[in-house]
MIKOL-766674 format. One record per residue (C-alpha): x, y, z. Coordinates in nm, 2 decimals, always signed. Layout:
% MIKOL-766674
(site (X; Y; Z))
...
//
This chain:
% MIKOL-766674
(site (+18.05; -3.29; -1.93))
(site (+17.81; -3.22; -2.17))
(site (+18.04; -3.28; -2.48))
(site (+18.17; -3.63; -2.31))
(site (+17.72; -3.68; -2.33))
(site (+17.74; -3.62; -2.69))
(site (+18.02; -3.80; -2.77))
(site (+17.91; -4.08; -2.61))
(site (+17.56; -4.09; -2.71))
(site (+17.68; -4.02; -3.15))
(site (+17.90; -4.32; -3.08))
(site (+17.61; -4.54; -2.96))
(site (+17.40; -4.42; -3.22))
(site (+17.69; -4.50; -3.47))
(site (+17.78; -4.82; -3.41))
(site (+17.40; -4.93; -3.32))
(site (+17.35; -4.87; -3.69))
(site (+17.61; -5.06; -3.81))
(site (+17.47; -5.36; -3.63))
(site (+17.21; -5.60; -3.83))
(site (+16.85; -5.59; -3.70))
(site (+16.72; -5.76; -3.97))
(site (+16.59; -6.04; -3.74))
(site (+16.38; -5.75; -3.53))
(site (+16.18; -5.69; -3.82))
(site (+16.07; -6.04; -3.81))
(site (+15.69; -6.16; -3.65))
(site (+15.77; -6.48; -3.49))
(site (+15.40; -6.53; -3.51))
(site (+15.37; -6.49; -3.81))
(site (+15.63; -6.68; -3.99))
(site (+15.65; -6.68; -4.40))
(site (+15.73; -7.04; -4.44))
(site (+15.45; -7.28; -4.31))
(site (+15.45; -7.61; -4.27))
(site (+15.19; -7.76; -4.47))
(site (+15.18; -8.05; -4.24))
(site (+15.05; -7.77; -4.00))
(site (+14.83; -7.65; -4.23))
(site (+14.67; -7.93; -4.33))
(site (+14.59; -8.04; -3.97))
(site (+14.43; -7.76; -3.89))
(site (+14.19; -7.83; -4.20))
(site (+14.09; -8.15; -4.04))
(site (+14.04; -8.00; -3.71))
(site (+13.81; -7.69; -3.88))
(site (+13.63; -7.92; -4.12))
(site (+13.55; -8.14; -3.78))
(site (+13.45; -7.87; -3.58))
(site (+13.20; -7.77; -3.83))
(site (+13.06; -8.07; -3.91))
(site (+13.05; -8.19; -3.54))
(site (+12.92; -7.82; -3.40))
(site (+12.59; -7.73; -3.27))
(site (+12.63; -7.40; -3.23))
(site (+12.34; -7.21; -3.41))
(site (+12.55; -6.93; -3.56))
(site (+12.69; -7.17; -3.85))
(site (+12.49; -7.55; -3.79))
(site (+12.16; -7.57; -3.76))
(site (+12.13; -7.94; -3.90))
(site (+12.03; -8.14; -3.57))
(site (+11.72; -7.91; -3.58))
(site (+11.66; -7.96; -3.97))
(site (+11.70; -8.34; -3.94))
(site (+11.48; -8.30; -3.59))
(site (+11.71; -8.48; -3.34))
(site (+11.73; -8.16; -3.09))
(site (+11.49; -7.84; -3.05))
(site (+11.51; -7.54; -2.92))
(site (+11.41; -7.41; -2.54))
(site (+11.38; -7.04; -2.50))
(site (+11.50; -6.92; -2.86))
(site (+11.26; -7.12; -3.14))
(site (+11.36; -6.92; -3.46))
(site (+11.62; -7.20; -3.60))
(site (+11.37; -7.49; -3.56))
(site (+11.15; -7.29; -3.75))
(site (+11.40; -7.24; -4.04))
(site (+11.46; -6.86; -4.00))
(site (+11.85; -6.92; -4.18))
(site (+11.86; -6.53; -4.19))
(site (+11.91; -6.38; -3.88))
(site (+12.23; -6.51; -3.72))
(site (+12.33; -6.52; -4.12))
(site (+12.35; -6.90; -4.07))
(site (+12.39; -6.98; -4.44))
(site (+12.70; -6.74; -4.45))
(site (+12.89; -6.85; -4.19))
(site (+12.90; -7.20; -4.31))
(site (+13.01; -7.11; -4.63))
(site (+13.29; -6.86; -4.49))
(site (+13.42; -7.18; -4.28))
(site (+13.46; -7.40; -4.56))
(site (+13.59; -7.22; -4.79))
(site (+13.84; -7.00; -4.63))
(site (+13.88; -7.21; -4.29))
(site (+13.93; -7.56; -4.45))
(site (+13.94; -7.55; -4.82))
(site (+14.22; -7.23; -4.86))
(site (+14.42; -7.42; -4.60))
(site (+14.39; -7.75; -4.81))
(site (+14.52; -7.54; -5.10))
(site (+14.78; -7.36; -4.96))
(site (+14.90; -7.68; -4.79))
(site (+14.91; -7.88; -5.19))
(site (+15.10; -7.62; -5.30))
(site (+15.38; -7.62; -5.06))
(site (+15.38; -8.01; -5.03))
(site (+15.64; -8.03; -5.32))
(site (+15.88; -7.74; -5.12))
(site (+15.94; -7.98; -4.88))
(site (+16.29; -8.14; -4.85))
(site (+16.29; -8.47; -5.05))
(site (+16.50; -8.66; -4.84))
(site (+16.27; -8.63; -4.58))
(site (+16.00; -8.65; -4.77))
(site (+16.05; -8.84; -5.07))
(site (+15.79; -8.84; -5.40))
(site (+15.60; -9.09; -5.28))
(site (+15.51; -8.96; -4.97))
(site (+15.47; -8.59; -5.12))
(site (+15.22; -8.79; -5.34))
(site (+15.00; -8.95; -5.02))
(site (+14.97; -8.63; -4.86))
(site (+14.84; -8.47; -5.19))
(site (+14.58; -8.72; -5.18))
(site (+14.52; -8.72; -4.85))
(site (+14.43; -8.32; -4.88))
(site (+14.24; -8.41; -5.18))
(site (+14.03; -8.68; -5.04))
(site (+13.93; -8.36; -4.79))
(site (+13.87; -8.13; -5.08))
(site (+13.62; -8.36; -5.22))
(site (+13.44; -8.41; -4.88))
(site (+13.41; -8.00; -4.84))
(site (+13.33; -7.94; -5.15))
(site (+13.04; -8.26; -5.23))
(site (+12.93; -8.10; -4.87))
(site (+12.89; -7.73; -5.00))
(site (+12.75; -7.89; -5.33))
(site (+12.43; -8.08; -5.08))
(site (+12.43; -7.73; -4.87))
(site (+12.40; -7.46; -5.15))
(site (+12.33; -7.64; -5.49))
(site (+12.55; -7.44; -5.77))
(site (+12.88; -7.30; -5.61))
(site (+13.17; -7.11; -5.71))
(site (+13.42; -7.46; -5.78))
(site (+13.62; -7.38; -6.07))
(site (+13.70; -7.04; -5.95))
(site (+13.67; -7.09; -5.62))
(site (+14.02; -6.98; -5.39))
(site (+14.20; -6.78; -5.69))
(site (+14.31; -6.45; -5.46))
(site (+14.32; -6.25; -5.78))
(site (+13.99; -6.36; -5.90))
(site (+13.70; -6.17; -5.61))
(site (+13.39; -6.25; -5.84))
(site (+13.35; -6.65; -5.88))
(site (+13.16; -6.76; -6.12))
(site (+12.89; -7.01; -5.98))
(site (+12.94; -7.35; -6.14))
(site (+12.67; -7.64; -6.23))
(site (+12.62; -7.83; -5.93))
(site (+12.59; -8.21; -6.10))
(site (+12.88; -8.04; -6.34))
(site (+13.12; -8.02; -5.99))
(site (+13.00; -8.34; -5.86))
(site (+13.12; -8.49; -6.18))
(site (+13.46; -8.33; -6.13))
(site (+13.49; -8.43; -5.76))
(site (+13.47; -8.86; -5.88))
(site (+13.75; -8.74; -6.06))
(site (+13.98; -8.60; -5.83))
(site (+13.86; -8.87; -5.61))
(site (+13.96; -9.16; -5.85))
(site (+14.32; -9.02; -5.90))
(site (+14.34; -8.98; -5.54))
(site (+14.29; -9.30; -5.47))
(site (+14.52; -9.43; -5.75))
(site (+14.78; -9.22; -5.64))
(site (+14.82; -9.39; -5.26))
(site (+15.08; -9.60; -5.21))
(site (+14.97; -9.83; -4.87))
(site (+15.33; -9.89; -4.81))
(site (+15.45; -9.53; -4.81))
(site (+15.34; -9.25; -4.50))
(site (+15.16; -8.94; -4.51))
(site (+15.15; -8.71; -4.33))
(site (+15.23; -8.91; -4.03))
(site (+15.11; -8.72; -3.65))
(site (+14.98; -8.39; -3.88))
(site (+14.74; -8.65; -3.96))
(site (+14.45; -8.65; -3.72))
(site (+14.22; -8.90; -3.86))
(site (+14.44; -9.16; -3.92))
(site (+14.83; -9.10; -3.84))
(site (+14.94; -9.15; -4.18))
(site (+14.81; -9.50; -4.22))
(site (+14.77; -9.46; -4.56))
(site (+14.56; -9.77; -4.56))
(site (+14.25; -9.59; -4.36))
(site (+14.29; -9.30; -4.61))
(site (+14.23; -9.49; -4.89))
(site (+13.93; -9.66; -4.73))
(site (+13.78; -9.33; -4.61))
(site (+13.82; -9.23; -5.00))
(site (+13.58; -9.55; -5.10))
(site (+13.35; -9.50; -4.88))
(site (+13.28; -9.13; -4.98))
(site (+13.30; -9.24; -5.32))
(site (+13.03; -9.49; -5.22))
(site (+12.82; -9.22; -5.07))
(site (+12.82; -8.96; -5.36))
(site (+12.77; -9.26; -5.56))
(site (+12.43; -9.34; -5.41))
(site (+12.35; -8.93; -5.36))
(site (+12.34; -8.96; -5.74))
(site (+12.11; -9.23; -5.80))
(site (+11.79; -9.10; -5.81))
(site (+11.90; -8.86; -6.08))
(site (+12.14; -9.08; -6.33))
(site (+12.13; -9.45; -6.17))
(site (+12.35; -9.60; -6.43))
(site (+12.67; -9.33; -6.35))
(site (+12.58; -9.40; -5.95))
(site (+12.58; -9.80; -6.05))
(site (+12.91; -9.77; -6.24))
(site (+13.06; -9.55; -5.92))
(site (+12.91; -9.77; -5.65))
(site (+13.00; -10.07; -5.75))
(site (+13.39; -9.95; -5.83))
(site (+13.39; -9.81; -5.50))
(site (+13.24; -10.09; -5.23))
(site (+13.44; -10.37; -5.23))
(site (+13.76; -10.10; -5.07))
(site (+13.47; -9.93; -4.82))
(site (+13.51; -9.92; -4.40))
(site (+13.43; -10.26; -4.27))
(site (+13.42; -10.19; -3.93))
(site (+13.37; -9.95; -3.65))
(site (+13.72; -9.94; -3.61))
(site (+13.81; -9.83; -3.92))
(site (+13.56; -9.51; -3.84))
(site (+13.65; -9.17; -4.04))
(site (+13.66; -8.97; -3.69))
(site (+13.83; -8.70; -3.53))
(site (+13.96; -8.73; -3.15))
(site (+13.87; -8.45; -2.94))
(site (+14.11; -8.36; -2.65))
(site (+13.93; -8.28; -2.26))
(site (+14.04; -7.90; -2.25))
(site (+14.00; -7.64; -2.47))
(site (+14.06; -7.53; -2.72))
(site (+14.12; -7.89; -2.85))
(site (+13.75; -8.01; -2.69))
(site (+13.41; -8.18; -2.91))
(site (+13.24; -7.85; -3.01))
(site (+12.94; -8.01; -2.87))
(site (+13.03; -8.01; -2.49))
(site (+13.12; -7.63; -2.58))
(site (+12.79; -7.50; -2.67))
(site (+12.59; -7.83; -2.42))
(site (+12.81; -7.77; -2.10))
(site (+13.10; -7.47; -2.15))
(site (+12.83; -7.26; -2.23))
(site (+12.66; -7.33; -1.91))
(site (+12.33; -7.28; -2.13))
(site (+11.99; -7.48; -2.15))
(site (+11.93; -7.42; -2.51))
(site (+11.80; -7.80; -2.60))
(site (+11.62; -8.08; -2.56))
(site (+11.57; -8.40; -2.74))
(site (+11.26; -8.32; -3.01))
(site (+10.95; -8.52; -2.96))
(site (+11.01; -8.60; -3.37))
(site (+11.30; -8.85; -3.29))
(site (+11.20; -8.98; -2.91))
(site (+10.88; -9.07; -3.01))
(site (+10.98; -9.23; -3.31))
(site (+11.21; -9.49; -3.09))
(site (+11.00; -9.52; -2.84))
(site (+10.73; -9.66; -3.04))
(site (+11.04; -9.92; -3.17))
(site (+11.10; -9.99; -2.87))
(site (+11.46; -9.85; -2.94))
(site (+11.76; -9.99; -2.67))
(site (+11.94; -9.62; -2.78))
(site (+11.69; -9.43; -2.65))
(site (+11.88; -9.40; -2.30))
(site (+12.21; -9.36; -2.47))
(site (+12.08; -9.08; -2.71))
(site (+11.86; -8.88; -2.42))
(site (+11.88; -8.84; -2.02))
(site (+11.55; -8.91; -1.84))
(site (+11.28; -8.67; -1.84))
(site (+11.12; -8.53; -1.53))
(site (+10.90; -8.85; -1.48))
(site (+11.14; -9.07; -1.53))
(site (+11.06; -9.15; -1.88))
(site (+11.18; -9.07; -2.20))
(site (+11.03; -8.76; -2.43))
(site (+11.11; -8.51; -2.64))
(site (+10.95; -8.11; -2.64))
(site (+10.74; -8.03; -2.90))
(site (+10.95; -7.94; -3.19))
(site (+10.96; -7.60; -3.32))
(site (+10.80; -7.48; -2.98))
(site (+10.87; -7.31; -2.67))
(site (+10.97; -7.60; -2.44))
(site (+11.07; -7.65; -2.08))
(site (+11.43; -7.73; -2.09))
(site (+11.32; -7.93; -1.71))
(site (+11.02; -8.10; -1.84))
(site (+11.21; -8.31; -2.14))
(site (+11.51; -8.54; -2.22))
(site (+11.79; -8.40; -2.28))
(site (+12.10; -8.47; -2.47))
(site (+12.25; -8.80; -2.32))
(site (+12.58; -8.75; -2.12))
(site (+12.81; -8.92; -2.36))
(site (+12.72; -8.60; -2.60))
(site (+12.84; -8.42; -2.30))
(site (+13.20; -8.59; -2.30))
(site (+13.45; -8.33; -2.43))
(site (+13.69; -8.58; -2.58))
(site (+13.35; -8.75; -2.78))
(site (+13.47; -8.82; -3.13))
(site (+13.38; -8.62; -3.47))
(site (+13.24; -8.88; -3.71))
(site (+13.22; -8.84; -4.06))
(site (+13.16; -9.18; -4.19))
(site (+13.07; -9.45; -4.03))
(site (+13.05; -9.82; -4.06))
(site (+12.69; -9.80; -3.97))
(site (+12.64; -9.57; -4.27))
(site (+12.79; -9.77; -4.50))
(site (+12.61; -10.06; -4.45))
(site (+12.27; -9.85; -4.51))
(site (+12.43; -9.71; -4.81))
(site (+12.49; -10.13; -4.90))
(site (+12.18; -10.16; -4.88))
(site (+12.04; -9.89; -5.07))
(site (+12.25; -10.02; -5.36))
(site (+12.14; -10.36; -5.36))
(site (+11.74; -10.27; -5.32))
(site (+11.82; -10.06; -5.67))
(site (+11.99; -10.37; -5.78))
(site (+12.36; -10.28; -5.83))
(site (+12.60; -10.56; -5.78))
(site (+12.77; -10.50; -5.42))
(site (+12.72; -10.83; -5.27))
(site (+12.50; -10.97; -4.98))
(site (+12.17; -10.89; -4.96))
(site (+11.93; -10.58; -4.87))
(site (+11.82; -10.75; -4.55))
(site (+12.15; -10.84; -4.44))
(site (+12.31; -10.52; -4.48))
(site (+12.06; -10.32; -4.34))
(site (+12.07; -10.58; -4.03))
(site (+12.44; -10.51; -4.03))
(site (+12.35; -10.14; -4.04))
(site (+12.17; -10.10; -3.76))
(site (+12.40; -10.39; -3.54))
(site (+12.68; -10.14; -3.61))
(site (+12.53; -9.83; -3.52))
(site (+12.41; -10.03; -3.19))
(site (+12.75; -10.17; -3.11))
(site (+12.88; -9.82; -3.18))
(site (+12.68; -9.64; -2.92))
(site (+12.72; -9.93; -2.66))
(site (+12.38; -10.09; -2.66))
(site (+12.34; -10.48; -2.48))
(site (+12.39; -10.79; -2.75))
(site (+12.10; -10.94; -2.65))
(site (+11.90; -10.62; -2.65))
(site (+11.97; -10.57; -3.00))
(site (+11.87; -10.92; -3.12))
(site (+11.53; -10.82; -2.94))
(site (+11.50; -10.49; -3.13))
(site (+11.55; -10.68; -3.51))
(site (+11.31; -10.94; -3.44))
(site (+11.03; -10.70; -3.42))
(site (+10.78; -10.72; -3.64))
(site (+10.82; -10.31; -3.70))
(site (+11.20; -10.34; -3.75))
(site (+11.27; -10.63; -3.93))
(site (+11.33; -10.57; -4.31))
(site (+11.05; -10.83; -4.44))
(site (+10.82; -10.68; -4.20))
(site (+10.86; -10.35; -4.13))
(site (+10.62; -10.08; -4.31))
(site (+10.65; -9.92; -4.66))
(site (+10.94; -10.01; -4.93))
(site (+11.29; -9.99; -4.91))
(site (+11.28; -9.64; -4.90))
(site (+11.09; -9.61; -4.56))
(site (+11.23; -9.93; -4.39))
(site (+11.59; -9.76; -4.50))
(site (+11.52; -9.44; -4.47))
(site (+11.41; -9.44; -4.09))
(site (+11.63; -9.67; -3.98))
(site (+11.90; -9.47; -4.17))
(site (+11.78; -9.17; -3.98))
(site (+11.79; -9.33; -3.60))
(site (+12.17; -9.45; -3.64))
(site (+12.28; -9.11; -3.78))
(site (+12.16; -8.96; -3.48))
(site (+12.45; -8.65; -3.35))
(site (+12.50; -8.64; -3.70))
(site (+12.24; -8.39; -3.78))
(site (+12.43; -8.29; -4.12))
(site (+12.43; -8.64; -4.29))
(site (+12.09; -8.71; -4.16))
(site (+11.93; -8.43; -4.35))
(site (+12.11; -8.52; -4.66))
(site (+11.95; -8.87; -4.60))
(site (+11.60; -8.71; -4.53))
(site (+11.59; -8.50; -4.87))
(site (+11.74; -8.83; -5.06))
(site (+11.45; -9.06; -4.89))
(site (+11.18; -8.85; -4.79))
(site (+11.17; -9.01; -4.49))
(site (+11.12; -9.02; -4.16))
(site (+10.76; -8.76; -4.22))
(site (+10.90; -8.48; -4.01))
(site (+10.65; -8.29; -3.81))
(site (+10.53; -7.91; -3.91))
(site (+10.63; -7.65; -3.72))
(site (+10.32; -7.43; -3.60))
(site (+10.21; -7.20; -3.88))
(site (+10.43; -7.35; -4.17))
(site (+10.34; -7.65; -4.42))
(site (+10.58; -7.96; -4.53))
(site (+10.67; -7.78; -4.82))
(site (+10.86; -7.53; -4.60))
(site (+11.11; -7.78; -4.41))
(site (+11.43; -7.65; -4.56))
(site (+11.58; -7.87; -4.88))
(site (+11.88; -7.66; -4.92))
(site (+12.06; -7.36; -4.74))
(site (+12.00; -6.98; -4.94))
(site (+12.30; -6.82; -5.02))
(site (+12.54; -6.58; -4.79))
(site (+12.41; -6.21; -4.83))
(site (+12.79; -6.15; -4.90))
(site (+12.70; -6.31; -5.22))
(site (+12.43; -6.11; -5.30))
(site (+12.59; -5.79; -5.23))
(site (+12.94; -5.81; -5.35))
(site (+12.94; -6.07; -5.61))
(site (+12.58; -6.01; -5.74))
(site (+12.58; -6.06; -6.07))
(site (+12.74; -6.43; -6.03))
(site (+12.50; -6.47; -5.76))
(site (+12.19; -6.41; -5.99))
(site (+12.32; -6.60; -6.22))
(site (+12.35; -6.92; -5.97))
(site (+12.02; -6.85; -5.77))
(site (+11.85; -6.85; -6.14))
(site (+12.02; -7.16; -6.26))
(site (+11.93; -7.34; -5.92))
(site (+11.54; -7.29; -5.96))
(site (+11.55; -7.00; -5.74))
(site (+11.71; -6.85; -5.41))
(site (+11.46; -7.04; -5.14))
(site (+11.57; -7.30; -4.89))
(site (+11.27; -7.52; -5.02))
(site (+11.41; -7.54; -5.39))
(site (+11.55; -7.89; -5.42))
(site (+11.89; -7.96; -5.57))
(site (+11.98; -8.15; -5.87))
(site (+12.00; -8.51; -5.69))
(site (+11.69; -8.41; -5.48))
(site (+11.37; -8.58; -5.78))
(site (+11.16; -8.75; -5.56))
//
């Protein structure tokens, strides 16, 4: 009986390895050709979630720009970057989360079947991961200052070189020019992997415009004739509507949801309240967004904790319960913004049409229509003496810059861009710290400092120094 084992058992063995198990060595979830349809997707979806999240771990920039402060935990609202390791987590995201996915989805574009996917359409998707490329990096350029651009993403290459910051800007109009001579409007991208505008080529193009028009202005301040030259090139093709929003759609259940309804109600946390900085601000315009921005307080009113302090998550507004919608959209231009941006040009004198007053009345209709406020309420609001552009106080940077500041409210991000450009709204002082301390740029990861430290020397010295209140190149006034 034993034998008759044996036998049986070599003969299993034998002709189990003649068979081919070649397909049992292979991950399933982890396949080694990717759709870079897939992988560009999941860029848009990363560089949403970043922009759009509140989570103090990796975006602190509704605190910077003073919309929200803190409860129980104050050290974001008073600029400490350094313990949660803020600075490097943002960094990590873009690069590897978006930006390596942007670049690994370029260079498989071209493997793609060309009867499916014929040259011209090969040549909008490029484009349309290009168009992203610039927005990452012109973002890590306002973040950091001086970055690793040129060789940034090179696997073989683990010490970057940091490169000029006006130097990368310069090389992003570039890249953004070609990509917006390379769309064809007639021909798809990447069609439902497209989560912005489902390969409407059309959008993409406009969405390219109207971040050329915005690095265009960031410039001004430091080489108005270059910004004048861009700017103008780039307005007439810029969003003309709220409908033609650069926005991603959240889904209602994880993991698809608005990172904001994760950390303001997944969470199940109190962490913030609206900041005094902001609420009083509109309350004093007599702002009709006030009771779409913030919830009641505890008497009914409208007010915001003191920023920077401990405050009573019961006592003050809160975020308003749209921000609490899990399908609320990720914006990251807007119509409203454009028309600021309009304006801006035209007070400098460029040649965009219209005039300062009119665009900046347009501005703030938009960003009124966009968060649902009443028609007639609106015409009230501009007829004040305190908002209307002949009336209201200081120059064009103050009546701009405020007003600016208001609409780009939930887009904490943009709004501290806008702050840094305008220098204004005047922000208030956190207890024990000066002005001069509000943050003008993020420091740099410690990963930086510790494994590519002689690059990163190099870039904090060229910057003016490692400190979040050393401006950056654009930042003169």
């Amino acid at each position: 009986m034993k034998k008759i084992l044996m036998l049986l058992l070599t003969s299993t063995l034998f002709f189990a390895c003649q068979k081919d198990f070649g397909d049992l060595n292979v991950d399933t979830k982890k396949p080694t050709v990717v759709d870079p349809g897939a992988l560009f997707v999941y860029s848009q979806k990363e560089l949403s979630d970043l922009m759009a999240s509140p989570n103090v771990n990796i975006n602190i920039f509704r605190l910077l720009a003073q919309y929200w402060t803190e409860t129980t935990y104050t050290d974001e609202a008073n600029y400490d970057l350094t313990t949660r390791n803020i600075p490097q987590n943002f960094w990590n995201t873009m690069y590897v989360s978006v930006l390596n996915n942007l670049k690994e989805s370029q260079r498989l574009i071209p493997s793609q079947n060309a009867a499916f996917f014929p040259p011209a359409v090969q040549k909008n998707q490029n484009a349309c991961a290009e168009i992203l490329n610039v927005y990452a990096f012109s973002t890590l350029v306002n973040t950091f200052g001086n970055i690793p651009y040129t060789d940034a993403l090179d696997i073989a290459n683990v010490y970057p070189k940091y490169d000029d910051a006006a130097a990368v800007y310069d090389a992003l109009f570039v890249r953004l020019d070609k990509a917006i001579t390379d769309i064809d409007v007639n021909s798809p991208g990447f069609g439902s992997n497209d989560l912005f505008y489902g390969g409407d080529m059309a959008g993409w193009k406009t969405f390219a415009n109207s971040l050329k028009l915005r690095m265009g202005m960031t410039i001004a301040d430091v080489n108005a004739a270059k910004a004048k030259t861009i700017v103008e090139q780039a307005a007439p093709g810029t969003i003309a509507s709220n409908d033609e929003n650069v926005a991603f759609t959240y889904l209602s259940a994880p993991p698809n949801t608005n990172p904001v309804w994760e950390d303001l109600v997944q969470s199940g946390r109190k962490d913030f309240v609206g900041a005094n900085t902001i609420v009083d601000a509109m309350n004093a315009l007599n702002d009709p967004r006030v009771p779409l921005f913030f919830t009641v307080d505890a008497n009914g009113g409208y007010s915001g904790g003191i920023y920077a302090a401990s405050n009573n998550y019961s006592t003050y507004s809160k975020p308003s319960t749209t921000l609490e919608d899990p399908t609320l959209e990720g914006v990251l231009i807007d119509y409203a913004e454009v028309r600021f941006l309009l304006a801006e040009a035209t007070a400098r004198g460029f040649n965009v049409g219209g005039t300062v007053e009119a665009h900046y009345e347009a501005a703030i209709r938009a960003s009124m229509e966009y968060w649902g406020a009443d028609a007639a309420d609106v015409d009230t609001y501009l007829a004040q003496a305190s908002v209307a552009y002949a009336t209201a106080a200081g120059d064009w940077r103050q009546k701009i810059g405020t007003q600016k500041w208001i609409a780009l409210y939930n887009r904490g991000f943009d709004a501290w861009v806008e702050w840094r450009r305008f220098d204004y709204p005047i922000l208030n002082v956190p207890d024990g710290l000066t002005y001069g301390d509000i943050p003008r740029r993020y420091t740099y990861p410690v990963q930086e400092q510790t494994l590519n430290s002689e690059n990163y020397t190099r870039g904090a010295a060229s910057v003016g120094g490692d400190e979040v209140t050393t401006k950056l190149f654009w930042d003169v006034q």
